[in-house]
C-alpha positions in Angstrom: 4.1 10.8 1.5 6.2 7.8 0.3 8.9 6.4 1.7 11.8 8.7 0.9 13.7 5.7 -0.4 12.6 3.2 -3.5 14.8 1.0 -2.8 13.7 -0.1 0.2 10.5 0.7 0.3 7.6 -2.0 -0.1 5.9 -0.2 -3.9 9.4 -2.6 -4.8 6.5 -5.2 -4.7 4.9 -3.7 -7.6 7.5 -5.3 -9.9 7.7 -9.1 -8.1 3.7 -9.4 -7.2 3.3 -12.6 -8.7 6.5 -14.0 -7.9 6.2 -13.1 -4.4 3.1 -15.0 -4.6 4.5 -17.6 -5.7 7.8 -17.6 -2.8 4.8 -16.9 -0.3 3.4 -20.5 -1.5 6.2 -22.4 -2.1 7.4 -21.4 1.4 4.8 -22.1 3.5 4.9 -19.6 6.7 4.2 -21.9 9.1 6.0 -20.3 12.2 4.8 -16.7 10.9 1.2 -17.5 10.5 1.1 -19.7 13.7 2.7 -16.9 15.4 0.3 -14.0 14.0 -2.8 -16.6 14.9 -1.5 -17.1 18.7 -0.7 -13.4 19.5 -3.9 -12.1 17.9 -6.4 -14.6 19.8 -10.2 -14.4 18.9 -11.0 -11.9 16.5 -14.7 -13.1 15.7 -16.8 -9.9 15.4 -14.2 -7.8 15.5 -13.1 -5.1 13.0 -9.5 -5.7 11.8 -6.8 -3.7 9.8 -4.0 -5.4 7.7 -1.2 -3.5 7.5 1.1 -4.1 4.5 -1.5 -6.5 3.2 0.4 -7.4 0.4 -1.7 -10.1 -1.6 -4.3 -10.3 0.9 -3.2 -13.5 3.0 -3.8 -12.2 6.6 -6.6 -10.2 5.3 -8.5 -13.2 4.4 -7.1 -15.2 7.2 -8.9 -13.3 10.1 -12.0 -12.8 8.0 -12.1 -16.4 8.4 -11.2 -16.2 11.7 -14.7 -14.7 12.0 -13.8 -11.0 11.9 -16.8 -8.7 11.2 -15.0 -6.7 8.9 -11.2 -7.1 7.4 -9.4 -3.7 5.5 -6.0 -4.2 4.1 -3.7 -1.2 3.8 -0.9 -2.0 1.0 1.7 0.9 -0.9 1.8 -1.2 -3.8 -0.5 -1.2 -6.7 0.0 -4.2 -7.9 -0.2 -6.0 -4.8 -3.5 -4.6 -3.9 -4.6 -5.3 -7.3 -3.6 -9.1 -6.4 -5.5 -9.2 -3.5 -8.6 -8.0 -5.2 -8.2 -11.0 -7.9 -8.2 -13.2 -5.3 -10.9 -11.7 -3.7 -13.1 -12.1 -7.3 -12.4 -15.5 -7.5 -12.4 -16.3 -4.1 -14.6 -13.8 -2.0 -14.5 -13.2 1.1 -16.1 -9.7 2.1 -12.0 -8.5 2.7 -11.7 -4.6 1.3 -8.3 -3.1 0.2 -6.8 0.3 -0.2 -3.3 1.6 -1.8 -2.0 4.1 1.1 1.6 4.4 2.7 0.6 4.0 6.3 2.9 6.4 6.8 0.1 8.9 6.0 -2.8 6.4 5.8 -6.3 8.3 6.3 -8.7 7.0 9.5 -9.9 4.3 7.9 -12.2 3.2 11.0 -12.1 2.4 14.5 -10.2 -1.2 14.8 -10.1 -3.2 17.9 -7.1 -5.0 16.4 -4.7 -4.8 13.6 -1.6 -6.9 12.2 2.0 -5.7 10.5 3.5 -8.8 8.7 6.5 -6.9 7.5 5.8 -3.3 7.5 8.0 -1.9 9.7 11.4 -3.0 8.2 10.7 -1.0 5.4 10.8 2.2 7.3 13.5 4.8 6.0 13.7 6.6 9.2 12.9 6.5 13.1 10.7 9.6 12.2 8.7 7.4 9.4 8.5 4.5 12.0 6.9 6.9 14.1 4.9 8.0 11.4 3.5 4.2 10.8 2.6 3.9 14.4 1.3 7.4 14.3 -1.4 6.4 11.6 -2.4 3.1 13.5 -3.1 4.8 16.8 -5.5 7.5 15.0 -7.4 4.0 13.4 -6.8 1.9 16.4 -9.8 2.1 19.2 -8.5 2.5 23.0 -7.2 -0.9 23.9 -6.9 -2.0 19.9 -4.3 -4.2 19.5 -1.5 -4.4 16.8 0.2 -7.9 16.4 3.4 -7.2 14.0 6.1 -9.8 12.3 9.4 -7.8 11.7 12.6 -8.0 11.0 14.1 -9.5 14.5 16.4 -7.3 16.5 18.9 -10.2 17.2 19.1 -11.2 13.5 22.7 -11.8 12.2 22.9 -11.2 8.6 26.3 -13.5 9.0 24.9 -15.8 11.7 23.1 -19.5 10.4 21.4 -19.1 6.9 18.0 -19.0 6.5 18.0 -20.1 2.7 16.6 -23.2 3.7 13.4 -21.2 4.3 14.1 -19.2 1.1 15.9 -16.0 1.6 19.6 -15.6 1.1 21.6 -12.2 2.4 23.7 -10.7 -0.3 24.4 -7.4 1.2 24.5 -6.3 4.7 25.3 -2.6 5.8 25.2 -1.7 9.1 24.2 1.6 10.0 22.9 3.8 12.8 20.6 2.3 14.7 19.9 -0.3 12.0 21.0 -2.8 9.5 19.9 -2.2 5.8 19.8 -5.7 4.4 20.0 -6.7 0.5 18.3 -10.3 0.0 17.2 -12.8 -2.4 14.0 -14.5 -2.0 14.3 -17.5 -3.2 11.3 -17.7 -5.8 11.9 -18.6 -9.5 13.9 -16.2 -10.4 15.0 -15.1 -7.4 13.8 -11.7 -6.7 15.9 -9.2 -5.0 14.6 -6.7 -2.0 15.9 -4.7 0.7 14.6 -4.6 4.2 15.9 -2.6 7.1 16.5 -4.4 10.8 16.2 -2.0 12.9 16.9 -1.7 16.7 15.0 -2.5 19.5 15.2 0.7 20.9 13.9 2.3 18.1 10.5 0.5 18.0 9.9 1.5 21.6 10.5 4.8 21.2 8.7 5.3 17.4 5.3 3.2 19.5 5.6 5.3 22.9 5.9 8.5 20.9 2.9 7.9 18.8 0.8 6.9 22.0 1.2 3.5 22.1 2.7 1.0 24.4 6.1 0.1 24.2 6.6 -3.0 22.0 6.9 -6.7 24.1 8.4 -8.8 21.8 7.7 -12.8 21.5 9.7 -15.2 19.3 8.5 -17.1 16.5 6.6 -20.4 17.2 7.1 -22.9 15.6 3.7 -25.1 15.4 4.0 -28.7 16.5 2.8 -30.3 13.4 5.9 -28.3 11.2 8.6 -30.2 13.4 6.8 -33.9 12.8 7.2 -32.8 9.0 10.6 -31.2 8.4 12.6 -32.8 11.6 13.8 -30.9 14.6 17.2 -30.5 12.8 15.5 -28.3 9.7 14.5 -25.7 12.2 18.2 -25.3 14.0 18.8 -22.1 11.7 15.3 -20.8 12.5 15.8 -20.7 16.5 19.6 -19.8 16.2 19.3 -16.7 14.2 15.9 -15.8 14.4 15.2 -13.6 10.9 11.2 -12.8 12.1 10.4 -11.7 15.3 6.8 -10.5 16.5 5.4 -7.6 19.4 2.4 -6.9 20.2 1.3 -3.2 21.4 -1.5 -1.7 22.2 -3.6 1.8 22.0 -4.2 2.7 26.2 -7.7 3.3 27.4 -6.9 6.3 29.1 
């Protein structure tokens, strides 16, 4: 099953692979990857699952984190077929699939997993559910997910964050949720829309598919980023805090 709408759903990366690539590195995600990095702790030996791998960064990042073995999960094609190139030129033991973890297959048994911006591209509450559904079937008892998301406080008319490259164009609120129209700022800018959805609804999409409800931590940003852009850069970035991250996990019993 794919997400019932396009235009909001991530196979829009199929069309902006390489220019996403290219945002993704001319924007450095210092606070994301930090963030990621502190919340998932020590991963060495550990099987991992990347969800909405894209291009394969946190993929690779936790296999050299010392993970045993590291699968990313992406919708798109041509994102996957991204991460492989990097993997031939750059190998790293990292495996990829095309699935919509909506109805991704067990993959294996994980003791952890990360989301970098999966869930704001859910249609539904039902095909959030759905996401965390498919995680907890791959997930072993007491597997961990560590997500980034769209943040629940985020106002789409609140302090721009095109300093860090994305710009809000459209912003329609709806039930439960926000669907957001935004440019990220690569060269062209490329056009995508996300969905913010409530706090509430995570809870009850995780509980519902077994997990534990969501607890939610703010991005960090890493001591070495303020020395280099200023303490004024970040203002935006703490005031209207686009990314947010949880953490949940499968129970034991």
């Amino acid at each position: 099953m794919r997400p019932t709408n396009p235009a909001t759903s991530p196979a829009q990366y199929d069309a902006v692979g390489e220019r996403y690539l290219q945002f993704k590195r001319s924007h450095n995600p210092l606070p994301e990857q930090h963030t990621v990095r502190r919340l998932l702790g020590n991963v060495s030996g550990a099987d991992v699952l990347d969800l909405a791998c894209g291009y394969g960064h946190y993929t690779r990042l936790v296999k050299q984190l010392g993970a045993k073995t590291a699968v990313g999960v992406d919708i798109s094609a041509e994102m996957v077929a991204l991460a492989r190139r990097i993997e031939q030129d750059e190998p790293t033991g990292a495996a990829y699939h095309v699935h919509d973890v909506a109805s991704m297959p067990v993959l294996g048994t994980f003791q952890a997993a990360t989301a970098v911006w999966l869930f704001n591209y859910a249609d539904s509450p039902d095909q959030l559910a759905s996401m965390f559904t498919a995680l907890h079937a791959n997930l072993l008892p007491g597997g961990r997910l560590v997500a980034i998301t769209i943040g629940p406080d985020y106002d789409p008319s609140g302090p721009s964050w095109e300093p860090y490259g994305l710009r809000v164009v459209d912003a329609a609120p709806g039930f439960r949720h926000t669907e957001l129209a935004m440019d990220i700022l690569s060269t062209p800018p490329t056009r995508l829309r996300y969905r913010r959805w409530d706090r509430d609804v995570y809870e009850e999409a995780a509980t519902s598919a077994g997990l534990a409800a969501p607890v939610w931590h703010p991005a960090e940003i890493p001591a070495d980023a303020i020395a280099r852009k200023g303490e004024a850069y970040w203002q935006p970035y703490r005031a209207n805090p686009f990314l947010a991250a949880f953490d949940t996990y499968r129970p034991r019993t």
